[in-house]
Backbone as numpy.savetxt, mean C-alpha at the origin, in Angstrom:
# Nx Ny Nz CAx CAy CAz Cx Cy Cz
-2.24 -8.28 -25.92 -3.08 -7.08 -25.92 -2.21 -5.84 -25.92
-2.71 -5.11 -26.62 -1.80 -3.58 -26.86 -2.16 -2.72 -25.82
-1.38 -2.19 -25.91 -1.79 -0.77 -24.69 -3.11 0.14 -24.70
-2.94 0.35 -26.26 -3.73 1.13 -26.68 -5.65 0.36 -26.18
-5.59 -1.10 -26.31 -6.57 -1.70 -26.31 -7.22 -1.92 -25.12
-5.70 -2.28 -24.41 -5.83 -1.95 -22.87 -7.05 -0.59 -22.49
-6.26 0.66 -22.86 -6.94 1.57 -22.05 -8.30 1.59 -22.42
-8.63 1.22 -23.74 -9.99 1.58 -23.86 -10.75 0.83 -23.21
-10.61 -0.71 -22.83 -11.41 -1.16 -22.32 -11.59 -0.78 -20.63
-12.98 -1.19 -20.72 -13.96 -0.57 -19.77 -13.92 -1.78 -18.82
-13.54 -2.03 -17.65 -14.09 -2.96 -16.56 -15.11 -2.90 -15.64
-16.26 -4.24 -15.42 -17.09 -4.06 -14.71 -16.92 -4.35 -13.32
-17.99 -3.92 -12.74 -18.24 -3.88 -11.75 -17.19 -3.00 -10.28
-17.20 -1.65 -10.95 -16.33 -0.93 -10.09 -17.09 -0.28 -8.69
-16.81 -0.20 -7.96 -17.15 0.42 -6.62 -16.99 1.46 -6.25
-16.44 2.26 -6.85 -16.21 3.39 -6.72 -15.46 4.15 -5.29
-15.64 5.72 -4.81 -15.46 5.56 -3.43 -16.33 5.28 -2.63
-17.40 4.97 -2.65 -18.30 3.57 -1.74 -17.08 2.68 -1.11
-16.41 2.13 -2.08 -15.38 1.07 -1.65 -14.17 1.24 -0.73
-13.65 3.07 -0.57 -12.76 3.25 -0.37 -13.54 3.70 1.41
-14.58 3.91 1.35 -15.08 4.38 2.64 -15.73 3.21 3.40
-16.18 2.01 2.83 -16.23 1.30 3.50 -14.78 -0.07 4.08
-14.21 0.25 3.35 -12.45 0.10 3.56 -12.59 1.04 5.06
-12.35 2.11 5.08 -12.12 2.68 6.01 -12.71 2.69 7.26
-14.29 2.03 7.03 -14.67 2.14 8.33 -14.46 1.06 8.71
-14.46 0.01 8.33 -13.69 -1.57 8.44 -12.42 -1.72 9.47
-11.62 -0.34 8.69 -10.03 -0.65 9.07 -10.11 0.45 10.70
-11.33 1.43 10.63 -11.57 2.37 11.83 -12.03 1.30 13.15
-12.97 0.76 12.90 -13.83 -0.28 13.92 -13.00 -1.48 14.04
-12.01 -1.91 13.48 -11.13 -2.72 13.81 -10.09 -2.55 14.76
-9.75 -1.07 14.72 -9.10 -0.37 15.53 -9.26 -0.21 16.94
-11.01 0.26 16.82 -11.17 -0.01 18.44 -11.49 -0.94 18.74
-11.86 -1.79 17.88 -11.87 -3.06 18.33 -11.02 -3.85 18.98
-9.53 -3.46 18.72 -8.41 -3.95 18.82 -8.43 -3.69 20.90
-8.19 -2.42 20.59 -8.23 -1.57 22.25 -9.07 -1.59 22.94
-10.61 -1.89 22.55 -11.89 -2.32 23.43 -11.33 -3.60 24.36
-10.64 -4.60 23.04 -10.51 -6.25 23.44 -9.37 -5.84 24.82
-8.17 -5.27 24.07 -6.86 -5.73 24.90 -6.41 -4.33 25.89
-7.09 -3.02 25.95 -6.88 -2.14 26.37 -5.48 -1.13 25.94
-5.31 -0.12 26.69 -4.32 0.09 25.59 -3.00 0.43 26.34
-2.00 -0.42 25.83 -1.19 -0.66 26.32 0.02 -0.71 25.17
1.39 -1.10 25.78 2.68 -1.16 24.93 2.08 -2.53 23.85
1.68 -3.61 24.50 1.56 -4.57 24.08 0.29 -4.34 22.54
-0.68 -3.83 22.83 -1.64 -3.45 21.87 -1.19 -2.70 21.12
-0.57 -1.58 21.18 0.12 -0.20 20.57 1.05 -0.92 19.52
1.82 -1.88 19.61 2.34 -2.66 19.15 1.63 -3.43 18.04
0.34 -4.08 18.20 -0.65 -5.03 17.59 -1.28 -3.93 16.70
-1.82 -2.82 17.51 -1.99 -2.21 16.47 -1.03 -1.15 14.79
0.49 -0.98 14.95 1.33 -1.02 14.67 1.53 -1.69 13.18
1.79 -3.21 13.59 1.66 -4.19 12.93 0.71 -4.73 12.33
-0.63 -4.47 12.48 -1.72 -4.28 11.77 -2.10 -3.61 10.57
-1.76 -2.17 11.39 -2.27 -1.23 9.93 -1.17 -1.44 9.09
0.38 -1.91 9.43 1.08 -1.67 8.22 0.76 -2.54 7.64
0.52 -3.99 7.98 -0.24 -5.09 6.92 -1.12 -4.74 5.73
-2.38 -4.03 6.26 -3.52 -3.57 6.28 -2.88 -2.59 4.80
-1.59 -1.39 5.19 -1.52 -0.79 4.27 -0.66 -1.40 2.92
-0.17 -1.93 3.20 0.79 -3.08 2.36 -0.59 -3.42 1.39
-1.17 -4.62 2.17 -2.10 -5.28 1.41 -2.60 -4.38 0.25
-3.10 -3.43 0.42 -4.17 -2.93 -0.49 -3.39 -1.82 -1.27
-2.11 -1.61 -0.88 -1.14 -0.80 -1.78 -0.78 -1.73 -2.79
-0.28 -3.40 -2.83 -0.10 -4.15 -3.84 -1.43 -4.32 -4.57
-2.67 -4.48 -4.09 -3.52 -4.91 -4.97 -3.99 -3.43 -6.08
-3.47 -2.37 -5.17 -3.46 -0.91 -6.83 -2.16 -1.26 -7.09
-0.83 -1.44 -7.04 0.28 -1.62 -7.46 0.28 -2.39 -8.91
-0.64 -3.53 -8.50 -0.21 -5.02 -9.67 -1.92 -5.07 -10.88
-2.74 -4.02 -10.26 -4.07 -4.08 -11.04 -3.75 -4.06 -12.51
-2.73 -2.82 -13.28 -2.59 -3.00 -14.48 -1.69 -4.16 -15.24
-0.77 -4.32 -14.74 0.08 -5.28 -14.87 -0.48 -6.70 -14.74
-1.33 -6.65 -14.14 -2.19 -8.13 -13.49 -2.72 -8.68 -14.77
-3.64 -7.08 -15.12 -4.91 -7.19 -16.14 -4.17 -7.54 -17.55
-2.66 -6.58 -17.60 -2.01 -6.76 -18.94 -1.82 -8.59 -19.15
-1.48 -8.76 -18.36 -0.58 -10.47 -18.16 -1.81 -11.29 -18.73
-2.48 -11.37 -17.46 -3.58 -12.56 -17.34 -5.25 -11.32 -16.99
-5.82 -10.95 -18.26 -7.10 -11.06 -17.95 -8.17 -11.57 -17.25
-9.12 -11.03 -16.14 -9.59 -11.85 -15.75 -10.71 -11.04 -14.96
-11.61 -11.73 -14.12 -13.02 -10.66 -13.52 -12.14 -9.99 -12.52
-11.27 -10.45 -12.10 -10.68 -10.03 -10.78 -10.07 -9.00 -11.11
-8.67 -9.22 -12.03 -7.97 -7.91 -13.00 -9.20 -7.15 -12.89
-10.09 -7.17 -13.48 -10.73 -6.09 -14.58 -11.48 -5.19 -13.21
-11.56 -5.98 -12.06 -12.09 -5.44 -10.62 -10.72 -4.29 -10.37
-9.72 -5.17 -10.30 -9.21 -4.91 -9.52 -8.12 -3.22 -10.19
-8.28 -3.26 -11.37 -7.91 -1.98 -12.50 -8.89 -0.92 -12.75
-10.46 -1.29 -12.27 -11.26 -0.55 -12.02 -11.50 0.13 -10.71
-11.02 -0.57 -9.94 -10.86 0.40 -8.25 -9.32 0.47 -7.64
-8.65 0.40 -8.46 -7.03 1.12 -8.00 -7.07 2.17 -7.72
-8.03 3.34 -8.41 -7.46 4.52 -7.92 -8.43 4.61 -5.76
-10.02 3.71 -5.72 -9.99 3.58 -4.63 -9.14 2.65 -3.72
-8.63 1.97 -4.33 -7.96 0.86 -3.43 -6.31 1.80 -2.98
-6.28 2.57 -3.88 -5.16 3.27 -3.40 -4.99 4.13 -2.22
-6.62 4.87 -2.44 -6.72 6.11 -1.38 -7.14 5.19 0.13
-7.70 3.91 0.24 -7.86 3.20 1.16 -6.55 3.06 1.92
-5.37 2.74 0.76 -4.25 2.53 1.68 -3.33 3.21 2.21
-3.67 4.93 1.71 -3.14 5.79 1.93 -3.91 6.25 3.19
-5.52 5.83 4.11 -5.95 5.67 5.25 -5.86 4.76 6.12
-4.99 3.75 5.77 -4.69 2.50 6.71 -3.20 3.09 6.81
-2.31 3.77 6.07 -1.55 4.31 6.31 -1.13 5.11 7.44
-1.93 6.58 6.99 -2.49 7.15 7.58 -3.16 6.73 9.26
-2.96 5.75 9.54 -3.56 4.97 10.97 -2.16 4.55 11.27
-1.39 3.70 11.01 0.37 3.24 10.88 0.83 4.47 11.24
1.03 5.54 10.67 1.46 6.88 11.07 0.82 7.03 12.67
-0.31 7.38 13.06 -0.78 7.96 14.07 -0.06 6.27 15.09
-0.34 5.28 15.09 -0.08 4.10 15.95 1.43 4.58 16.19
2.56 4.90 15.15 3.88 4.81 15.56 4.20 6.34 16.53
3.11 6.84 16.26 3.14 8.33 17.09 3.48 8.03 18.14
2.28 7.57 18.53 1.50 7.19 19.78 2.16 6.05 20.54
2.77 5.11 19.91 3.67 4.16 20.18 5.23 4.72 20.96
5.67 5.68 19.97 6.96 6.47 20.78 6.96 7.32 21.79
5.55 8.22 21.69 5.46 9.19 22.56 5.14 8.58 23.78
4.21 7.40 24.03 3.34 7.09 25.10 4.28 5.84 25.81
4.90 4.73 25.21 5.41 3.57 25.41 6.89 3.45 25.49
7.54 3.66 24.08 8.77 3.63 23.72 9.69 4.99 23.58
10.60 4.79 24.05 11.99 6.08 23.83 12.29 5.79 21.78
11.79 6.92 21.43 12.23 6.69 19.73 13.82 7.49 20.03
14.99 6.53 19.19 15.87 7.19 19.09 16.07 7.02 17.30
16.13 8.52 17.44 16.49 9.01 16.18 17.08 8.65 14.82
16.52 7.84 14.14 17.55 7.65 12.51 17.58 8.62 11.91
18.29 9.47 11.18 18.22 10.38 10.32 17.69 9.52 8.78
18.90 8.55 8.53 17.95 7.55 7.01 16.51 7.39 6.70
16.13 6.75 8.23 14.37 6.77 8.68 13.79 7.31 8.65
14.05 8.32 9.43 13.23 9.84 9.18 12.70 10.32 7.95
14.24 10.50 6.96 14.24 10.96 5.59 13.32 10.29 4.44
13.73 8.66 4.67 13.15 7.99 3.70 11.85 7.34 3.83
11.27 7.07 5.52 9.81 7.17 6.07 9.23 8.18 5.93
9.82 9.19 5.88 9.33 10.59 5.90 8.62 11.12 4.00
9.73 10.74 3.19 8.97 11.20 2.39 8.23 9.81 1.64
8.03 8.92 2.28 7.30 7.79 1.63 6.30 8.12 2.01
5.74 8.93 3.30 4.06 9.32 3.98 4.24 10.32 2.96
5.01 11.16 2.97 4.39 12.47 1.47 4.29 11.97 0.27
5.08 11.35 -0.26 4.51 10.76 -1.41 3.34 10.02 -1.94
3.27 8.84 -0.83 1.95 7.79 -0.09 1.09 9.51 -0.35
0.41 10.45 0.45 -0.39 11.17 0.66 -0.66 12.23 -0.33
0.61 12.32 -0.97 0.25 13.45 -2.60 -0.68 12.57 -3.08
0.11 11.33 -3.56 -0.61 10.07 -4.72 -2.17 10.09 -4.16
-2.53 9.96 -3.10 -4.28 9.82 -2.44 -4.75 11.25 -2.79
-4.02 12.44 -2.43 -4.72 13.75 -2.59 -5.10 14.09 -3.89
-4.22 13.53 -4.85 -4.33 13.36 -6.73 -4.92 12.88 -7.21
-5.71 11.81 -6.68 -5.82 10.45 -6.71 -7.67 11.20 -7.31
-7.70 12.17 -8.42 -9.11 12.36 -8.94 -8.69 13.14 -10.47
-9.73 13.05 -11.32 -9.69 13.60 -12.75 -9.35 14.71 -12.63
-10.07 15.45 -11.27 -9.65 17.48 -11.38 -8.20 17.10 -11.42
-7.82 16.57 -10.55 -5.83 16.55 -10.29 -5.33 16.69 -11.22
-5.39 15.14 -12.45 -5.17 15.18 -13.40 -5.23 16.45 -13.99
-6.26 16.65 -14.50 -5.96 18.06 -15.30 -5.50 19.52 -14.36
-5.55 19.59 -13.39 -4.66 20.21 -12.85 -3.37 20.19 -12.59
-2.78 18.92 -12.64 -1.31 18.98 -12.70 -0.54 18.97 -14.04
-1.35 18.53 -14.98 -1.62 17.77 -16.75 -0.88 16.38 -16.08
-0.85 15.27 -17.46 -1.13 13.48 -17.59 0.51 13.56 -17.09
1.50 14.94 -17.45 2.62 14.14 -17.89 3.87 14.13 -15.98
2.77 15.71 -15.48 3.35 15.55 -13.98 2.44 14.31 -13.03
1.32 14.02 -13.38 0.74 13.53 -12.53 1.09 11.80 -12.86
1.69 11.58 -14.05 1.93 10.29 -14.36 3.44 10.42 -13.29
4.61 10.65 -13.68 5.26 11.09 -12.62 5.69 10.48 -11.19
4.43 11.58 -10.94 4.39 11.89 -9.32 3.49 10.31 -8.54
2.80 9.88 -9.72 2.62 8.50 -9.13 3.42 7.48 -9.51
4.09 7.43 -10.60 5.29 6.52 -10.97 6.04 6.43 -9.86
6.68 7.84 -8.92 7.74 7.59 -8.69 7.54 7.38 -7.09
6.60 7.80 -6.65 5.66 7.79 -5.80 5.56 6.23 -5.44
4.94 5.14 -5.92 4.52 3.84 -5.95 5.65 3.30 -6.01
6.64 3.35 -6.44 8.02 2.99 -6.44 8.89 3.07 -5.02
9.00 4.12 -5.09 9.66 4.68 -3.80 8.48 4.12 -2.35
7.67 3.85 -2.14 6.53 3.46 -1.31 6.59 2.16 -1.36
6.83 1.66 -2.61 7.45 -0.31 -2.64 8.59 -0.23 -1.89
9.52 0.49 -2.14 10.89 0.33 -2.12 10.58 0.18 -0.16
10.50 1.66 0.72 10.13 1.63 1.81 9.71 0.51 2.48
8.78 0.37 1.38 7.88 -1.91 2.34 8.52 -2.36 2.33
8.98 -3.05 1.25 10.20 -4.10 1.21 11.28 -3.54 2.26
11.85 -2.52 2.20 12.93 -2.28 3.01 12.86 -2.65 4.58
11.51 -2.11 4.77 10.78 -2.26 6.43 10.67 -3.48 6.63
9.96 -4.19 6.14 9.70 -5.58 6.23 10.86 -6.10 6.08
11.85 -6.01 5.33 13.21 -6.79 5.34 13.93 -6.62 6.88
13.69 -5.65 7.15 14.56 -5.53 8.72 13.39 -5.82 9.59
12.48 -6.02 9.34 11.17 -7.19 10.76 11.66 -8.21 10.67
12.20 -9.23 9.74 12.06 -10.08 9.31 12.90 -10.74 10.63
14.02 -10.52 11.13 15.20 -10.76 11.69 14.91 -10.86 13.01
13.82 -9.48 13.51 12.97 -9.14 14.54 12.18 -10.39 14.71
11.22 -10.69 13.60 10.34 -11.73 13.88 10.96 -13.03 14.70
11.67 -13.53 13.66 12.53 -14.44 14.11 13.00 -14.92 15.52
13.37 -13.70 16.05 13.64 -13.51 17.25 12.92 -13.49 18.41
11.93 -12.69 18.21 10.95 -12.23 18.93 9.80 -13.20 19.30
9.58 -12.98 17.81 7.99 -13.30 17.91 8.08 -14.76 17.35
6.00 -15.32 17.32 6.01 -16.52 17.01 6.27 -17.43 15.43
6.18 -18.05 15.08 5.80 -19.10 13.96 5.23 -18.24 12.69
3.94 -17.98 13.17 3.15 -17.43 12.09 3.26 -16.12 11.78
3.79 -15.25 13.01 4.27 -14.10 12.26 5.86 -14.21 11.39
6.49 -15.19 11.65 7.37 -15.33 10.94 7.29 -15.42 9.67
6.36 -16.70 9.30 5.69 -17.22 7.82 5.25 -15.86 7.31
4.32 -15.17 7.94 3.51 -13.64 7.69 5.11 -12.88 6.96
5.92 -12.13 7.64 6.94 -11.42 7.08 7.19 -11.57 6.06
7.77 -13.46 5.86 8.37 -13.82 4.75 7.73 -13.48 3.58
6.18 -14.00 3.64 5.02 -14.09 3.12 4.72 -12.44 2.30
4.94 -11.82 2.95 4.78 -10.11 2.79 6.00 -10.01 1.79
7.34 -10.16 2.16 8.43 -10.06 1.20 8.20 -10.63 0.03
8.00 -12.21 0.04 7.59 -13.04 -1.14 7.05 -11.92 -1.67
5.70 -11.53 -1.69 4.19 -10.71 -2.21 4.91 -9.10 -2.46
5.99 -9.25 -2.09 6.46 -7.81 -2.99 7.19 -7.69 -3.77
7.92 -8.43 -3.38 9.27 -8.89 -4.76 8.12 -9.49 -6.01
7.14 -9.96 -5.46 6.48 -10.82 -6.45 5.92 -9.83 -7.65
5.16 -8.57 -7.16 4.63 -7.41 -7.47 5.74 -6.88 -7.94
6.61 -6.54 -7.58 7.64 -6.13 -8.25 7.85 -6.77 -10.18
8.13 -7.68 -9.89 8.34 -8.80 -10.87 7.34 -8.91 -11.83
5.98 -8.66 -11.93 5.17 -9.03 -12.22 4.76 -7.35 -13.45
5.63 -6.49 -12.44 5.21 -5.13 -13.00 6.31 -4.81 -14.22
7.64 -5.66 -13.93 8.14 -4.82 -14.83 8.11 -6.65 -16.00
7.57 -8.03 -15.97 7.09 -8.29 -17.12 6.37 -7.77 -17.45
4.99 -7.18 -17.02 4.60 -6.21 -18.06 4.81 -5.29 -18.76
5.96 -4.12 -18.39 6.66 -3.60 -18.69 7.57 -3.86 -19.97
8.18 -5.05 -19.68 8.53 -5.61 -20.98 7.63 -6.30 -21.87
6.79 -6.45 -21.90 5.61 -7.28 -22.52 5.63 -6.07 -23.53
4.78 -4.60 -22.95 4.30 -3.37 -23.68 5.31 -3.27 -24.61
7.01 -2.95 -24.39 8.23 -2.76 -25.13 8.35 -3.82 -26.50
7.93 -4.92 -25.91 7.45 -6.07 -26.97 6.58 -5.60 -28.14
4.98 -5.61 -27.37 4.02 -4.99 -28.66 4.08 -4.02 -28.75
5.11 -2.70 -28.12 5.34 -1.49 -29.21 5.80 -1.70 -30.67
């Protein structure tokens, strides 16, 4: 399939932001759900932590791999899942957005944060980037920024925001191990697998397009 053929087609059954708000209240009521159950403590602050970044991971790969998915292997799911990227994106830029406030709240209230400057810099502009891409994330943008900044600013954006996961998750991994049990171990690996995988998956398509140019 050509690019060109690609874009024109139309996928059903999109959700629109319906989808991205009921994402959110999902990922909100889970939240207190979390702190209703276990109260709130180092131990929860923690659970919750490790949650939303899952939470934001998850649904950042499933807009990550939607076109690439759909280019590869067609299918109801692709054609779902290329039709609500731009909500599945802004969802994960609010489960994010929750990861942010948990690690706040985590250093200020529980833990002594000592300072990375790398961390800072490169966590730091992965939430601005993560949060331009959601604030853009509509047709006005588009034509307010024109196709060729706003293509861009999410190219490099989604990139740099992979790069961050993988990086984070590569240094849990060691943590898990250590720390924690069995299944969060499998979980880490599992998360790495599922990004490298996305990774991989984006730039055969990539070469696929270079092909039928």
């Amino acid at each position: 399939m050509t690019t060109e053929t690609l874009a024109t087609t139309k996928p059903t059954a999109q959700r629109g932001w319906g989808l991205t708000l009921r994402i959110a209240i999902v990922l909100t009521l889970a939240s207190i759900a979390l702190f209703a159950s276990s109260g709130v403590s180092e131990e929860s602050m923690r659970a919750w932590v490790r949650a939303t970044a899952r939470a934001s991971i998850a649904l950042f790969l499933m807009a990550f791999v939607a076109r690439p998915l759909h280019q590869l292997a067609r299918s109801a799911v692709s054609s779902w899942l290329l039709a609500n990227r731009r909500y599945l994106g802004v969802a994960a830029a609010y489960a994010q957005l929750l990861h942010g406030i948990s690690l706040v709240w985590l250093f200020t209230a529980f833990v002594k944060y000592e300072p990375d400057l790398t961390g800072l810099v490169g966590g730091g502009l992965g939430f601005a980037l993560y949060f331009a891409m959601a604030l853009s994330s509509s047709d006005a943008a588009v034509a307010a920024l024109g196709k060729r900044a706003w293509k861009t600013l999410h190219t490099v954006g989604a990139y740099w925001v992979w790069f961050i996961f993988a990086l984070t998750n590569w240094g849990n991994i060691p943590f898990a191990f250590e720390k924690l049990g069995v299944g969060h171990q499998v979980l880490y690996v599992g998360i790495q697998a599922a990004l490298f995988g996305a990774l991989g998956l984006r730039l055969v398509a990539r070469l696929r397009r270079r092909k039928n140019a």
